[in-house]
LUMMI-223176 format. One line per field, with one value per residue: x, y, z of N, C-alpha, C in turn; residue number from 1. Coordinates in pm, whole numbers, plus 32768, in hexadecimal, padded with zeros to 4 digits. Example, Ala and Ser with C-alpha at 12.3 -4.5 7.8 and 13.67 -1.06 7.14 Angstrom:
REM LUMMI-223176
n_east [8527,8505]
n_north [7DC7,7F1F]
n_up [830C,82C4]
ca_east [84CE,8557]
ca_north [7E3E,7F96]
ca_up [830C,82CA]
c_east [8528,850A]
c_north [7EB6,8003]
c_up [830C,8313]
resi [1,2]
This chain:
REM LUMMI-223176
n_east [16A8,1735,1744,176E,1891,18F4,19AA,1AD0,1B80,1CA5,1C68,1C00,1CF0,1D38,1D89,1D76,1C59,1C1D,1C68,1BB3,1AC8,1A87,1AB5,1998,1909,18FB,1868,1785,17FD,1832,175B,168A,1547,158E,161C,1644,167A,1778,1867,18D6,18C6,199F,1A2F,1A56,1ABA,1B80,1CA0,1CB6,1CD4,1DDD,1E74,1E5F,1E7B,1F7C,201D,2001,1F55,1E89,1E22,1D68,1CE4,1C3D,1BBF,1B4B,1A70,19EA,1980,1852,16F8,1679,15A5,1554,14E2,1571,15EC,15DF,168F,17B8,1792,17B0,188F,1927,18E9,1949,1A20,1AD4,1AA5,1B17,1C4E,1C40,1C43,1D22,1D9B,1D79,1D69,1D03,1BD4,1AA8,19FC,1A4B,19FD,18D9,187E,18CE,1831,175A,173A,1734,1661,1568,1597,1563,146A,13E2,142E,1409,12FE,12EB,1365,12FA,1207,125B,12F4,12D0,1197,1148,1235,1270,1175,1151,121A,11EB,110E,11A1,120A,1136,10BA,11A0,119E,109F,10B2,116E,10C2,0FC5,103B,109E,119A,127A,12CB,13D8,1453,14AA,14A1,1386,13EC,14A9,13F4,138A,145F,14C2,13DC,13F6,14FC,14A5,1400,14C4,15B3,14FE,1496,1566,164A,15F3,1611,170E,1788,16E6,178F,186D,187E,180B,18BD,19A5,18FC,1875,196A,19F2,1906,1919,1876,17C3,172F,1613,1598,15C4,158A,1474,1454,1468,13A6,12DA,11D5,1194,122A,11A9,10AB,1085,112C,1061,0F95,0FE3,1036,0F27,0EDA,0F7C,0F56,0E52,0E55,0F04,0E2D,0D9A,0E4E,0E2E,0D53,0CC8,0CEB,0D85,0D71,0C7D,0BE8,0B33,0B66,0AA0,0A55,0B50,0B4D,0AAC,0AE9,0BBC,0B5A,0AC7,0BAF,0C0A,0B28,0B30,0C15,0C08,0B4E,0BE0,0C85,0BDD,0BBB,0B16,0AC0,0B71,0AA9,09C3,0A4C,0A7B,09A5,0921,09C9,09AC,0870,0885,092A,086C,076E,07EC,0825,070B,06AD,074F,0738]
n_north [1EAB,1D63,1C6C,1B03,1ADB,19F8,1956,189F,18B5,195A,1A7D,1AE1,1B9D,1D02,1D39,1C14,1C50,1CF8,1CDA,1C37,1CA6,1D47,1CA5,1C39,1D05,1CCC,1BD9,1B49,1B18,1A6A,19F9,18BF,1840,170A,16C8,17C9,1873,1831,1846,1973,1963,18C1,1946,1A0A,197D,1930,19DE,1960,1822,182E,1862,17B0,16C4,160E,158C,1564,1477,1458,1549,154D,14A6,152A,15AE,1584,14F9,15E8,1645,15AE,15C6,16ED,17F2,193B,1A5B,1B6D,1C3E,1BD7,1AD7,1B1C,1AC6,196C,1977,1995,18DD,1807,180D,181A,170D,16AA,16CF,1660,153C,153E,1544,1449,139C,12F3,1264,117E,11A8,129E,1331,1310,13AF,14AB,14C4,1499,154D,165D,1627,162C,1728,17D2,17BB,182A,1937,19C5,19B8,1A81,1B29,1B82,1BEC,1CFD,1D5E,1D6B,1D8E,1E5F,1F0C,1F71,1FF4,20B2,2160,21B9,222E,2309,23BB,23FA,24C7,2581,25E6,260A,2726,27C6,27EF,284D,2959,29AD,2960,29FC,2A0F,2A92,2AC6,2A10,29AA,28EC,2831,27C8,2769,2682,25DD,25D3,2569,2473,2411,2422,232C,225B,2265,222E,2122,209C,20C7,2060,1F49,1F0E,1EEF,1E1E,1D6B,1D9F,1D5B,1C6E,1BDC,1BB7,1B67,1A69,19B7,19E9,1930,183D,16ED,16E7,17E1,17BC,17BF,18B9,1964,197F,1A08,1B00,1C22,1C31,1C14,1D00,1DA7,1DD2,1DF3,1F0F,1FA0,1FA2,2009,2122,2136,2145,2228,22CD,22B9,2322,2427,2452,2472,251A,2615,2627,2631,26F6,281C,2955,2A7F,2B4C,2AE3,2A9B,2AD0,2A10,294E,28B5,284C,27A1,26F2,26A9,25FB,252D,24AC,246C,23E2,232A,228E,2247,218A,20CD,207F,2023,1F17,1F00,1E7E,1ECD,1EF9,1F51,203E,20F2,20F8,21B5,2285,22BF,2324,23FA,249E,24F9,2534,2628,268F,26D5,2760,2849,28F8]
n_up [2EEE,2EDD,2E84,2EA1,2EDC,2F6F,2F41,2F61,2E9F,2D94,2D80,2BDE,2B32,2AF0,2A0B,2970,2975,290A,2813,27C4,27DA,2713,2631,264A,25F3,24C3,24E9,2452,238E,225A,224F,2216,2191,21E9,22E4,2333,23F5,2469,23CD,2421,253C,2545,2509,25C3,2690,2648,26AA,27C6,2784,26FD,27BA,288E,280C,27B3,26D5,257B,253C,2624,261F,2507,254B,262A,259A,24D7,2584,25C2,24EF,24E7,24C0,2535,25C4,262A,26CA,265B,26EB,281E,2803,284B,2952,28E8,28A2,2964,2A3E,299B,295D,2A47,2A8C,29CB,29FD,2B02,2A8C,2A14,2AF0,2B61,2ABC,29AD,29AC,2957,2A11,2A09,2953,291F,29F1,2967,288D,28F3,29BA,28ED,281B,28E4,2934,2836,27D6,28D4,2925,2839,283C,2941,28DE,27E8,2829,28D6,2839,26E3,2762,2807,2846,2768,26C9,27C4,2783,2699,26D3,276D,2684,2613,26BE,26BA,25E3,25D2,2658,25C5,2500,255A,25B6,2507,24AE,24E7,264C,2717,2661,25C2,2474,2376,22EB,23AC,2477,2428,23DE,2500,2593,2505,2534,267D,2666,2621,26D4,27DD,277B,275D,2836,2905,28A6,283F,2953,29C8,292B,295F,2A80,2A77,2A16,2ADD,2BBE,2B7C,2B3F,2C3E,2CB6,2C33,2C4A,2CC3,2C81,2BFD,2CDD,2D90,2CC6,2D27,2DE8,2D9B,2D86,2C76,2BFA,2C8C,2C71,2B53,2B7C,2BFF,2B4E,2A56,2ABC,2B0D,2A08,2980,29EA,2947,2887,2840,28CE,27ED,270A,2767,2755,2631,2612,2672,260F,268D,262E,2627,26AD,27E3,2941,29A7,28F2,28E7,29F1,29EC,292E,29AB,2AB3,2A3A,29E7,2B0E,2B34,2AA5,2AEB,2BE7,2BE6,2B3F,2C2C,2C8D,2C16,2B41,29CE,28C9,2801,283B,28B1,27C7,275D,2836,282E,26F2,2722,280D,2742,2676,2721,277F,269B,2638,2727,2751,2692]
ca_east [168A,178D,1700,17C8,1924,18EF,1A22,1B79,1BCA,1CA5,1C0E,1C3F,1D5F,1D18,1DDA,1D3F,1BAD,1BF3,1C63,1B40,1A57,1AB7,1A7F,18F6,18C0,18DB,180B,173E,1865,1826,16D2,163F,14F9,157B,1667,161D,1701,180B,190B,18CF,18F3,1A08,1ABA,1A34,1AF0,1C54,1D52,1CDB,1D0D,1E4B,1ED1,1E5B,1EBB,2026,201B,1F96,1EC8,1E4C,1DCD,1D46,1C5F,1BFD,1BA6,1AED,1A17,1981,191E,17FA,1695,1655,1568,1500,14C0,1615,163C,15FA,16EF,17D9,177B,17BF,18F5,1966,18F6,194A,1ADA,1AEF,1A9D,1B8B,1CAB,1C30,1C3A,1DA7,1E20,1D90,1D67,1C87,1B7C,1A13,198B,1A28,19BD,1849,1851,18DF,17D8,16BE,1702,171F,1600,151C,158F,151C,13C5,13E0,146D,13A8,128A,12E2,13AB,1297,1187,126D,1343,124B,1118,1148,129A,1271,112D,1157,128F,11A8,10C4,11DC,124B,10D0,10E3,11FF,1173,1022,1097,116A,1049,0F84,1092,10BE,1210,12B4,12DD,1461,14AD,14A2,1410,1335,143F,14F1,13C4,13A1,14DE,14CF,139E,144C,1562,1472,140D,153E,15D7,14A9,1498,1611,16A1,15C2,163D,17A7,1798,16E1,17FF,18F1,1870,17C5,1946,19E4,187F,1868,19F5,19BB,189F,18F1,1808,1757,1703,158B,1557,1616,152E,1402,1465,1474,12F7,12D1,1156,117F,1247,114F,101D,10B3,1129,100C,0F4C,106F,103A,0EC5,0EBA,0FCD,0EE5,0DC9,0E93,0F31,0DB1,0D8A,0EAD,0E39,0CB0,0CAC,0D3B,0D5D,0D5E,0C35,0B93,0B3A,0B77,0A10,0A83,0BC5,0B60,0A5A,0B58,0C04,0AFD,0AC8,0C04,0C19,0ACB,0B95,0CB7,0BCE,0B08,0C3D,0CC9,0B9C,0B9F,0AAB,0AD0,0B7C,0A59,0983,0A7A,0A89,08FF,091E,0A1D,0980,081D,08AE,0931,07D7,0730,083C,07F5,06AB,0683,07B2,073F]
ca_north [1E1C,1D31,1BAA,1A98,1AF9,19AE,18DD,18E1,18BB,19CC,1ADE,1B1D,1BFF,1D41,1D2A,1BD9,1C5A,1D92,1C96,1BC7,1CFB,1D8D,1C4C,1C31,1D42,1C50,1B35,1B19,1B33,1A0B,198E,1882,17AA,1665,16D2,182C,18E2,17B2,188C,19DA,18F4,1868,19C2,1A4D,1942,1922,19D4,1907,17DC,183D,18A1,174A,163B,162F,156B,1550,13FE,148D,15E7,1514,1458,1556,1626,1514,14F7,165B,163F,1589,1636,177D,1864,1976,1ACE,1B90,1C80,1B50,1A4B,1AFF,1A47,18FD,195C,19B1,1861,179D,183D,1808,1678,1683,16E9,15DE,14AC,1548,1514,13FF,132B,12EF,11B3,116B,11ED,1332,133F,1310,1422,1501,14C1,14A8,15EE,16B8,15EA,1664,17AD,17FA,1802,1886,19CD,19FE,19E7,1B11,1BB6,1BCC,1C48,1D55,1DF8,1D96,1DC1,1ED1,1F7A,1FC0,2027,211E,21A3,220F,22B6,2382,23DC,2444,252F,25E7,25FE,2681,2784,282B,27F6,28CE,29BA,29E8,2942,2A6D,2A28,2A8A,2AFD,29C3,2971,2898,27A0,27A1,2720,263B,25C2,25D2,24E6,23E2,2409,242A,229E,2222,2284,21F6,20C0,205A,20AA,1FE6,1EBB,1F1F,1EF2,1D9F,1D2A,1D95,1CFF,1BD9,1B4D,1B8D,1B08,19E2,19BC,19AE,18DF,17D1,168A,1738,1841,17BC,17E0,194D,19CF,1956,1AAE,1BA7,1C30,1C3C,1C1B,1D51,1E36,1DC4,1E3A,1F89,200A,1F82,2091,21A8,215D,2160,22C5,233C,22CD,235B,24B1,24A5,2461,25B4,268C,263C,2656,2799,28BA,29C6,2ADE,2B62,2A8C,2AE7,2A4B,2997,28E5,2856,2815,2728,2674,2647,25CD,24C4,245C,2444,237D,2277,2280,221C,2111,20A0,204F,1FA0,1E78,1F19,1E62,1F33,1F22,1FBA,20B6,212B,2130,222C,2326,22F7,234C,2455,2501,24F2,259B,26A3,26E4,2708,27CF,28C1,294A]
ca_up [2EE7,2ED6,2E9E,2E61,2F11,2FFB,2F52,2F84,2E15,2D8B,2CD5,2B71,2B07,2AC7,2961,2928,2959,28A2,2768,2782,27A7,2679,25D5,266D,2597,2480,250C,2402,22E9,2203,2270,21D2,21C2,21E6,2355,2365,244B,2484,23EA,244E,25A8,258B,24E6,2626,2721,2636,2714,2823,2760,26BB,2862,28DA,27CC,2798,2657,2522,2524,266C,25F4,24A0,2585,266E,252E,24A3,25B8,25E4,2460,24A6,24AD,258E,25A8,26C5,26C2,2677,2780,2862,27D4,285B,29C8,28FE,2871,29C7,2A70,2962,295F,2ACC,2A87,2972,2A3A,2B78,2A73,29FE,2B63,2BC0,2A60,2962,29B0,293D,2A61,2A26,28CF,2946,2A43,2915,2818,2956,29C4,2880,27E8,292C,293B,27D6,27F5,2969,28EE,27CB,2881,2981,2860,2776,2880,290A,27AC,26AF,2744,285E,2869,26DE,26EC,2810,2753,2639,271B,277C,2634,25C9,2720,268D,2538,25CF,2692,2552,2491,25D3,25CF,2481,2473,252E,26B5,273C,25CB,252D,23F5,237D,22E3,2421,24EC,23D4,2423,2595,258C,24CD,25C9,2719,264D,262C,2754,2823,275E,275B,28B0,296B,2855,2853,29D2,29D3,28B1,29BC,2B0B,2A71,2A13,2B8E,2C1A,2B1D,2B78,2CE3,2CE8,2BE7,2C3C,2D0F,2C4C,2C25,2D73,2D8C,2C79,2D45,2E5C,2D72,2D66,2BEF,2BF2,2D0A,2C13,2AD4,2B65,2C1A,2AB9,2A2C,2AFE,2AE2,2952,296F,2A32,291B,27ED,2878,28C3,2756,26B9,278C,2708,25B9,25D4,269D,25E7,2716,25DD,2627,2708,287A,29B1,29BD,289C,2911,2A5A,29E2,28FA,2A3B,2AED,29ED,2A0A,2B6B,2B6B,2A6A,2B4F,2C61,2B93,2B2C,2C8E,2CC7,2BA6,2AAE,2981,2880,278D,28A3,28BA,276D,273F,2885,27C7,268D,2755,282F,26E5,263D,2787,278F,2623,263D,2777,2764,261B]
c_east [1702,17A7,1774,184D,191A,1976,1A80,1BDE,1C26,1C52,1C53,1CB0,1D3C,1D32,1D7D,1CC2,1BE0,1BFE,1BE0,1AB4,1A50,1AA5,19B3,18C2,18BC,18A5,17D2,178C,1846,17AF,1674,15C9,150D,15C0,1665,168A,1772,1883,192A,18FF,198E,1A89,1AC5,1ACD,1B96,1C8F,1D38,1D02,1D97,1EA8,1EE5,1E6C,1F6A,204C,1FD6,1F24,1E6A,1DE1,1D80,1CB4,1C1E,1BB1,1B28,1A6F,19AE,1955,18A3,1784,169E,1609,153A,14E8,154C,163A,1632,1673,1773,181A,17AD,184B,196B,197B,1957,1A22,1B0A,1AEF,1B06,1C21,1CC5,1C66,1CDD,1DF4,1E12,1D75,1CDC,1C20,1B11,19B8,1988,19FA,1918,1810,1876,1835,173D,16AA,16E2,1664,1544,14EB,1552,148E,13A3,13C0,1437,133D,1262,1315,134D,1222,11DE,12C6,12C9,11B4,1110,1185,128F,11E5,1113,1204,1246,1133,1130,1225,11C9,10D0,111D,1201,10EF,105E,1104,1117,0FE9,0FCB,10B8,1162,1257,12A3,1384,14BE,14DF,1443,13B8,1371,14A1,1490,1390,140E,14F0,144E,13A7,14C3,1538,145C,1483,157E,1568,149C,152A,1656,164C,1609,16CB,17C9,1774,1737,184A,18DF,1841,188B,1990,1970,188A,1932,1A0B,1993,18E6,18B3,17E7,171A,1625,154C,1560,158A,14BE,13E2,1459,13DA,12D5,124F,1151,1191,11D0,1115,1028,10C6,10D4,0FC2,0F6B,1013,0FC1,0EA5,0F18,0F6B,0E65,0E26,0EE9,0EB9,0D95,0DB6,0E7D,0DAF,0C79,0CF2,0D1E,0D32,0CDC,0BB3,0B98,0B60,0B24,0A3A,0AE7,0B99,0AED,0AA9,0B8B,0BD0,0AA1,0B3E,0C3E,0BA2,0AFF,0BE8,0C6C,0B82,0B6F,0C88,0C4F,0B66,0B2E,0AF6,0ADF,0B09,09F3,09A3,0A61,09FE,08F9,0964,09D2,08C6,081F,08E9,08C5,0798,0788,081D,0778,0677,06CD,0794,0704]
c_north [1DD3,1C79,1B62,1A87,1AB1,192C,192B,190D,190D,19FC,1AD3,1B89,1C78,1D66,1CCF,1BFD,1CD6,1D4F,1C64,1C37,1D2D,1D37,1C44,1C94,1CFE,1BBE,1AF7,1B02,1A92,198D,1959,1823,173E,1695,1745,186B,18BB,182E,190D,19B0,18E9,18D7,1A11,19E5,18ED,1941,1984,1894,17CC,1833,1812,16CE,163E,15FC,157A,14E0,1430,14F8,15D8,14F0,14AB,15A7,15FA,1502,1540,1695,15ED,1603,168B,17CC,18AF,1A0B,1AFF,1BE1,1C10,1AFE,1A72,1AB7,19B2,18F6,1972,192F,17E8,17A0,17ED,1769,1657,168C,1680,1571,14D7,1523,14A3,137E,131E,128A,11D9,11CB,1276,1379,1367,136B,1485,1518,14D6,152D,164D,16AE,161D,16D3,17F4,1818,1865,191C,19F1,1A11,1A94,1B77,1BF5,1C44,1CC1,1DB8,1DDD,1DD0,1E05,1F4C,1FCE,2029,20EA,2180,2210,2247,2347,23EF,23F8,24A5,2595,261C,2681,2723,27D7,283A,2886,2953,29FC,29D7,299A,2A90,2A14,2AAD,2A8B,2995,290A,2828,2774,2756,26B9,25C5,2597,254B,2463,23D6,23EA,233E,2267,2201,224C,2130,2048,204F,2060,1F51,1E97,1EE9,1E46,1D2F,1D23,1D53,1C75,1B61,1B47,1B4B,1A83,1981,1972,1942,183A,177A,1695,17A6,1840,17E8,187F,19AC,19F1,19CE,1B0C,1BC1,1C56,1C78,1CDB,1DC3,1E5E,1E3C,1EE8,1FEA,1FDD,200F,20FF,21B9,216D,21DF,2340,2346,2316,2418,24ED,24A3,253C,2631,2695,2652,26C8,27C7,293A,2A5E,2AF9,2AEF,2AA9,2A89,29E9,2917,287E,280B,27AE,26BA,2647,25FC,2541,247B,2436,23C8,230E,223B,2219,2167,20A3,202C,2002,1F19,1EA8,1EF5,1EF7,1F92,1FA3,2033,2101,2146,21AC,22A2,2349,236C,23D6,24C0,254B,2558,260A,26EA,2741,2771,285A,2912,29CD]
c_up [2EAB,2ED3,2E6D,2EA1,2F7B,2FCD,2F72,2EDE,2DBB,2D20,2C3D,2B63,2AE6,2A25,2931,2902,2916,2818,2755,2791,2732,2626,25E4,2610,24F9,247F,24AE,2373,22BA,2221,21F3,21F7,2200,22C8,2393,23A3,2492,245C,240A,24EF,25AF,2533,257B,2687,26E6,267A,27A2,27FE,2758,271E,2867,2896,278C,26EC,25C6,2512,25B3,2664,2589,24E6,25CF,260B,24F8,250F,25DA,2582,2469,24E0,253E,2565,264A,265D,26E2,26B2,27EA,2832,27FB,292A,29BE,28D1,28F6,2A10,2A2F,296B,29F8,2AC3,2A34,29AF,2ACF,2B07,2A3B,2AA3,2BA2,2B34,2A2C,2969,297B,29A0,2A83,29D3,28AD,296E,29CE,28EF,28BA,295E,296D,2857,2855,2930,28BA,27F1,284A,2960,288C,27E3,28EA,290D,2822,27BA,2884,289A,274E,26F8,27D4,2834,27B8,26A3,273E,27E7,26CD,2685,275A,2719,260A,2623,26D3,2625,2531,261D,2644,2503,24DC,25B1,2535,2437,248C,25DB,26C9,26A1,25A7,24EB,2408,234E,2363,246A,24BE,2432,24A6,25C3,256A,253F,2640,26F0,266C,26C3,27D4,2823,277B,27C5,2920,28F6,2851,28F7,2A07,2981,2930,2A38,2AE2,2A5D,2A74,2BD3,2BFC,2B4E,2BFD,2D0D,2CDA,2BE4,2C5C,2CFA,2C20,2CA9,2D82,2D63,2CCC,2DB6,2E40,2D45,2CE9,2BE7,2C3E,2CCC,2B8B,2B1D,2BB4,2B94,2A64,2A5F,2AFC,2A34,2935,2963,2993,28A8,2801,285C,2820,26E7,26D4,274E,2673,257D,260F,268B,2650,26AA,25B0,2683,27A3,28D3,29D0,2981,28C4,2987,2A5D,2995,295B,2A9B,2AC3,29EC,2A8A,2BA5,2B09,2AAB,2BA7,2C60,2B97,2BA3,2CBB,2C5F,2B86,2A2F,290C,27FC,27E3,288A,284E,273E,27A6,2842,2768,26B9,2782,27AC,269F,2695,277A,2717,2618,26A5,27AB,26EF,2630]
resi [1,2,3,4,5,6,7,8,9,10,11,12,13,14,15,16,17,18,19,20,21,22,23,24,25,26,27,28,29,30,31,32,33,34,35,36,37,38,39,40,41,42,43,44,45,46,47,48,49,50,51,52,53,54,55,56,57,58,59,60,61,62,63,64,65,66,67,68,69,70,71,72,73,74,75,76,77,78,79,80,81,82,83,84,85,86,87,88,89,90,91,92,93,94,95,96,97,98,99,100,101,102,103,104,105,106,107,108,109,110,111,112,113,114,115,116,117,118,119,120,121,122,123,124,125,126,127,128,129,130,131,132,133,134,135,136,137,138,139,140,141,142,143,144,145,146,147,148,149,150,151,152,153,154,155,156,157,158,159,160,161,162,163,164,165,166,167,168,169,170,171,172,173,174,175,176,177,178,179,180,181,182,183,184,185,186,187,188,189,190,191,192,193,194,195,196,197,198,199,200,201,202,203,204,205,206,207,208,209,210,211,212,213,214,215,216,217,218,219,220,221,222,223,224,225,226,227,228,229,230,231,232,233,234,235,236,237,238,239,240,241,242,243,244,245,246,247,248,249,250,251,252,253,254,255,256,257,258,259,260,261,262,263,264,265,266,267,268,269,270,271,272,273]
């Protein structure tokens, strides 16, 4: 997938987006109440400044302007630090007026919310989520094992679970840092529109379902001990979790759900004894 690549504009530099990624990981550096993430902002979109104003009263004012308030979601922002560069570098070639001043502050001022809105749904309340289901996975099944499958310990799979997190959590974020500032780039005032292609909602509720099936399967690893337990046993845990799975894909309210597990555990108790 490849959205957005409908101007002529050039791309970013490969030098310049590697500076200003490396800054995104400080987005949030000196956030405050009153403006919030203004200068984390506008540390983010310096070397484009610094490229595209030749002077000092120039680079004063452009500096001055991307101090006022901001806020998004900071693996998002950097989409606005991409658009917003790309505008900064148009009003350097073609002059500074009111009306380009407007489109600055419009677009940023839009895009904030925009992006915090998909941001938050899909790192807070999915991708982080279904990152710690994969890091209880890897926990349960040394716990199963006794902390000895492939000859490593039990602080290694320790270890390896915090890692399988990480590593789950971060390179999908590292990746939207890096395309959101050639997309955002690309786009620039058209970047509302742009966003409006990429199926956000489409990815949510997919790993929404992925992260359902994993929590469900790491409830498993950690409430059936195979050590000493037969196959009847398991293959009714599994059978419970394939009838959540199923539930699941058909919009059963979660509370539902969780009265069915807790239910289904209860019956299993009582009639496997």
């Amino acid at each position: 997938m490849n959205p957005g690549l409908t101007s002529q504009f050039p791309p970013l530099t490969l030098g310049m987006q590697g500076r200003i990624f490396l800054r995104t990981l400080c987005f949030q550096s000196v956030w405050n109440f009153e403006r919030m993430q203004n200068v984390g902002f506008l540390f983010c979109l310096w070397p484009v400044l610094s490229k595209v104003w030749s002077t000092k009263t120039e680079l004063r004012e452009a500096a001055e302007r991307h101090l006022e308030h901001f806020n998004t979601q900071p693996y998002m922002g950097s989409f606005a630090v991409g658009a917003t560069a790309r505008l900064e570098q148009q009003a350097a070639q073609t002059g500074v007026t009111a009306k380009t001043l407007h489109r600055l502050n419009q677009v940023k001022q839009t895009l904030g919310p925009a992006l915090a809105g998909i941001g938050d749904a899909l790192f807070w309340g999915t991708l982080r989520p279904f990152s710690a289901g994969l890091l209880l996975c890897v926990w349960g099944l040394a716990w199963r094992t006794e902390g000895k499958v492939a000859t490593i310990p039990a602080e290694g799979w320790v270890l390896a679970g915090i890692g399988v997190y990480l590593v789950a959590y971060n390179a999908f974020g590292l990746w939207v840092r890096w395309k959101g500032l050639s997309w955002g780039y690309q786009w620039g005032e058209s970047i509302g529109t742009e966003l409006l292609r990429i199926p956000w909602q489409r990815w949510i509720r997919r790993l929404r379902k992925i992260g359902f099936v994993v929590g469900i399967l790491a409830g498993t690893w950690w409430l059936v001990n195979l050590h000493g337990r037969s196959g009847i046993e398991l293959s009714q845990a599994l059978s419970i979790t394939f009838l959540l799975v199923c539930l699941k894909w058909r919009e059963w309210r979660t509370q539902t759900l969780l009265g069915v597990m807790f239910g289904g555990a209860f019956l299993l108790q009582v009639f496997t004894r």
